[in-house]
C-alpha positions as CSV (number, residue, x, y, z in Angstrom):
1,X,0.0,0.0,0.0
2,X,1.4,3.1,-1.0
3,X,1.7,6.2,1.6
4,X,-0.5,8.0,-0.2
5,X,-3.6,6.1,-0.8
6,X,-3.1,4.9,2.9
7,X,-3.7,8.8,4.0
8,X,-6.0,8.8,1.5
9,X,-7.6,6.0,3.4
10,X,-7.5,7.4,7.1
11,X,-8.5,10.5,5.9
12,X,-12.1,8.7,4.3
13,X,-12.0,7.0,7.6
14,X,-11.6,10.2,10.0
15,X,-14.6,11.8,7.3
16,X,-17.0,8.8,8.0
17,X,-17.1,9.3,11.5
18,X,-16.4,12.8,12.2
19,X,-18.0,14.4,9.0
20,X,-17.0,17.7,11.4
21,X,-13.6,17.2,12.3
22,X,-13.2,20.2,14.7
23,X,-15.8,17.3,17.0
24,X,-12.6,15.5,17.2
25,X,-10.5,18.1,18.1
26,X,-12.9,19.1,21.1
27,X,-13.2,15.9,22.2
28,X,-9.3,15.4,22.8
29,X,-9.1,18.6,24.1
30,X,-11.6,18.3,27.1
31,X,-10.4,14.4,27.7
32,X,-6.9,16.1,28.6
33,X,-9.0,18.9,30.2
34,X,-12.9,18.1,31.5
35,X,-14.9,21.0,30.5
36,X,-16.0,21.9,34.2
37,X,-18.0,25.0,34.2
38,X,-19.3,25.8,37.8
39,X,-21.0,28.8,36.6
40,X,-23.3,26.9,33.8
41,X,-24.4,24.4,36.8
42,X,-24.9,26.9,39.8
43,X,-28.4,27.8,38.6
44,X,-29.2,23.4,39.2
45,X,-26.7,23.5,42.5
46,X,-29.0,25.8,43.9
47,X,-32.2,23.9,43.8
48,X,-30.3,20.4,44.5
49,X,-29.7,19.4,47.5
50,X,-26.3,18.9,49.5
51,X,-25.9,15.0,49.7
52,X,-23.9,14.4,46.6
53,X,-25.1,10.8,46.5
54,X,-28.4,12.3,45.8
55,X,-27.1,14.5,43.2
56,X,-25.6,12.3,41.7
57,X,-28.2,9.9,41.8
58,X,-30.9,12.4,40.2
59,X,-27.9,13.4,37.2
60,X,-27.7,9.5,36.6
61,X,-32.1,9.0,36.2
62,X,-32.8,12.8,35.2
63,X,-31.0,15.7,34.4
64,X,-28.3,13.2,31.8
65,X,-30.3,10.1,30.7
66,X,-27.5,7.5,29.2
67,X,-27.2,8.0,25.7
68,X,-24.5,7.1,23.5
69,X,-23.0,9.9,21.3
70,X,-23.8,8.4,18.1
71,X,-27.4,8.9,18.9
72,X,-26.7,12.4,20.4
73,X,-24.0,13.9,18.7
74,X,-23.8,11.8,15.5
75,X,-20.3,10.2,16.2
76,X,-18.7,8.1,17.7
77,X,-17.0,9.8,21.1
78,X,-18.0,13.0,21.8
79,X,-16.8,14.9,25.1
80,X,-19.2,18.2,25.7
81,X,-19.0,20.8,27.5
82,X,-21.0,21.5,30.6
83,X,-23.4,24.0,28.6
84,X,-24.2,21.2,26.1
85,X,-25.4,18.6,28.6
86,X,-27.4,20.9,30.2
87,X,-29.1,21.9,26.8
88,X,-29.2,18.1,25.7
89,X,-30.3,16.5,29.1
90,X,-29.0,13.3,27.0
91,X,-25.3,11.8,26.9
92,X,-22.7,9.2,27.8
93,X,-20.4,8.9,30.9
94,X,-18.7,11.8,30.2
95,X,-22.0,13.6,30.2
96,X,-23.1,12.7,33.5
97,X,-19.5,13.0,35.6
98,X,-18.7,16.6,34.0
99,X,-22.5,17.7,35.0
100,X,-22.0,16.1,38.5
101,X,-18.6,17.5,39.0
102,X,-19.4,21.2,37.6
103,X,-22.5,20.7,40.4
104,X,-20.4,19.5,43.1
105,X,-18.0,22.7,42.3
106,X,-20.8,25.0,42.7
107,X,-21.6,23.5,46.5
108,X,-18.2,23.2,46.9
109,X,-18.3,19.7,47.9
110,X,-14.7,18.0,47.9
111,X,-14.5,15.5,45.2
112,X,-12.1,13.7,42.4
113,X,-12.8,12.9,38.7
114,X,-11.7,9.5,37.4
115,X,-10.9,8.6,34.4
116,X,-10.1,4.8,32.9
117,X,-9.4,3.6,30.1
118,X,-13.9,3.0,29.2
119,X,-15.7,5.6,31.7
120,X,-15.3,8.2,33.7
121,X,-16.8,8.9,37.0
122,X,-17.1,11.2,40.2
123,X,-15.7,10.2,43.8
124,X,-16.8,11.8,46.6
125,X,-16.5,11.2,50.5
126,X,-18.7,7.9,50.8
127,X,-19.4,6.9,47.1
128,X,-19.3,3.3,47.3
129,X,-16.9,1.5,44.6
130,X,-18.6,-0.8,42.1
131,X,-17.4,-3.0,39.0
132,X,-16.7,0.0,36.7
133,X,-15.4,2.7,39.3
134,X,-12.4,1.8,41.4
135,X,-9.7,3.5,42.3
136,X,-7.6,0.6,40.5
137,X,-8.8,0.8,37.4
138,X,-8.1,4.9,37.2
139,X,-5.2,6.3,35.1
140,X,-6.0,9.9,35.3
141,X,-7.4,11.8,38.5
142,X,-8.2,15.1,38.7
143,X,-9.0,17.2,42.1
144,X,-8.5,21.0,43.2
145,X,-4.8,20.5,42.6
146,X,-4.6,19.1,39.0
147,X,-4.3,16.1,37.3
148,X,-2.2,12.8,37.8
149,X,-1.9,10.5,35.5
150,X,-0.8,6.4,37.1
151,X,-1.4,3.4,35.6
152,X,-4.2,1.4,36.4
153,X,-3.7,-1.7,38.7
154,X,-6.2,-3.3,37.0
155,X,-7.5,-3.3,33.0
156,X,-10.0,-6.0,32.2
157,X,-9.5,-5.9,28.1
158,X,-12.5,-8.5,27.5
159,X,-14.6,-5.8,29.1
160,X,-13.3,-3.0,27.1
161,X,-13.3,-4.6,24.3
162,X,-17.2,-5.1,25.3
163,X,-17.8,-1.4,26.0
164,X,-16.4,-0.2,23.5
165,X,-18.3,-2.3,20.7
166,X,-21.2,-2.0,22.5
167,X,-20.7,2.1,22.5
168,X,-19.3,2.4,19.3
169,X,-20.1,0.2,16.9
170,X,-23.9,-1.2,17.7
171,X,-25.2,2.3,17.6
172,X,-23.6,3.5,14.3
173,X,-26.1,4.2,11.2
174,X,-25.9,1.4,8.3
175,X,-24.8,3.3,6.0
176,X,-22.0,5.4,7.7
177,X,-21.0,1.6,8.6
178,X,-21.2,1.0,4.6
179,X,-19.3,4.0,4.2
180,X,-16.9,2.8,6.3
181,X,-16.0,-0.3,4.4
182,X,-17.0,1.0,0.7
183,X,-14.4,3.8,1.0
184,X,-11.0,2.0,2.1
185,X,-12.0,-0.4,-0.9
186,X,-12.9,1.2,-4.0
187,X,-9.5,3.4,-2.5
188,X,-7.6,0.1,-2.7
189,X,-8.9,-1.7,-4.8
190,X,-10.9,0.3,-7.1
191,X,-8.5,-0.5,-10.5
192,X,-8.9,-4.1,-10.3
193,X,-12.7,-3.8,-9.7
194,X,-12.9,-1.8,-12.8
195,X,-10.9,-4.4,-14.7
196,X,-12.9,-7.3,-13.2
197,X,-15.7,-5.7,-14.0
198,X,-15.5,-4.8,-17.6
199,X,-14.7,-9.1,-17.9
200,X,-18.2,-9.5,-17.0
201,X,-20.5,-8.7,-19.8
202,X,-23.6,-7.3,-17.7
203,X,-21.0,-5.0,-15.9
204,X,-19.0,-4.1,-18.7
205,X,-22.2,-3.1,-20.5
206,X,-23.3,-0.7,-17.6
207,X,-19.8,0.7,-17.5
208,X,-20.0,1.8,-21.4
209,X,-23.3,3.0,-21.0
210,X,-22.4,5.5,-17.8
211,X,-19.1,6.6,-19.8
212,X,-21.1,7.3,-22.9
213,X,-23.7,9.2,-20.5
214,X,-20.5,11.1,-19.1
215,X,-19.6,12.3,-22.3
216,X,-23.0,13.3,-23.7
217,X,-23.4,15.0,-20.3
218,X,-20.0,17.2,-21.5
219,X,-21.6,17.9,-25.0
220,X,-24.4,19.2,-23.4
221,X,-22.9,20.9,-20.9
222,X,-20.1,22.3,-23.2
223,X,-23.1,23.7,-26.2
224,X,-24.3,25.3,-23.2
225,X,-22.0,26.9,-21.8
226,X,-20.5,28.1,-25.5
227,X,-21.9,31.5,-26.9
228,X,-24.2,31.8,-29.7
């Protein structure tokens, strides 16, 4: 494969699933820095009350219900900001911790965002651990003093692998998944399929007929365009 149709191929690939790139460019920015916005989430802080287990409890079945971002954002990992949530009410993990965080800022409740390597979540004095949020399974913690970054003590890859197809692949359209394959091998392969086709006398007759279409189309276009 030559360098250029592999670009060539990435770059169909990165157009499939982030027809907006700049989504892409968000999205690794606030993974590196959560969009926490206190002020966006006072107005909700101030009608909540002051148990974060029951904040966080009424984000989870309420104010974020679990959505994944192809059915929100049309691709396939999007991180919003705290505004966004609030306008969507719909969203992912990453939905629901930067909400509960940007809430538990605005009480000024101590707390820590988590980060693994498949969700994100929100600790706080007496949030119980489960399956999914652990301390081990963190890489990236942030709290009042900034980030630190650790490898996990524990990465279950079966289960990411899971979550991940589950997230990202189930949920795409049919025909961005279509796309997805179509592109790559028409971009590849597209010579030899025009060759193999023409061998095939049903094909070969449907690829004379659309290049003699083409070049009436010119004619046409050409007397057109020419003055009289």
């Amino acid at each position: 494969m030559g360098r250029a149709k592999l670009l060539l191929v990435l770059a169909w690939v990165l157009f499939v699933l982030y027809p907006n790139p700049m989504l892409l460019a968000v999205t690794l920015w606030h993974s590196l820095s959560p969009p926490v916005d206190v002020e966006a989430a006072r107005p909700l802080a101030e009608r909540l009350p002051n148990d974060p287990e029951k904040v966080r409890d009424l984000v989870l079945s309420e104010l974020v219900i679990y959505e994944y971002d192809w059915n929100v954002y049309g691709v396939p990992w999007y991180f919003p900001s705290t505004k966004e949530v609030i306008r969507d009410g719909r969203g992912d993990c990453e939905s629901q911790a930067v909400l509960l965080s940007s809430i538990l800022y605005a009480k000024n409740i101590p707390h820590q965002l988590k980060i693994s390597f498949d969700h994100i979540w929100v600790k706080y004095e007496g949030k119980v651990a489960n399956e999914i949020e652990h301390d081990s399974s963190a890489f990236i913690e942030r709290t009042d003093k900034g980030f630190e970054v650790k490898l996990p003590e524990h990465f279950d890859l079966e289960r990411y692998i899971r979550v991940q197809t589950d997230a990202r692949w189930h949920p795409m359209p049919a025909e961005r998944k279509v796309l997805l394959f179509l592109g790559p091998i028409m971009i590849l392969f597209g010579p030899w399929l025009v060759v193999f086709a023409q061998r095939v006398p049903a094909l070969a007759r449907v690829i004379r007929y659309t290049r003699a279409d083409r070049r009436v189309w010119r004619t046409v276009v050409a007397s057109r365009r020419s003055p009289k």
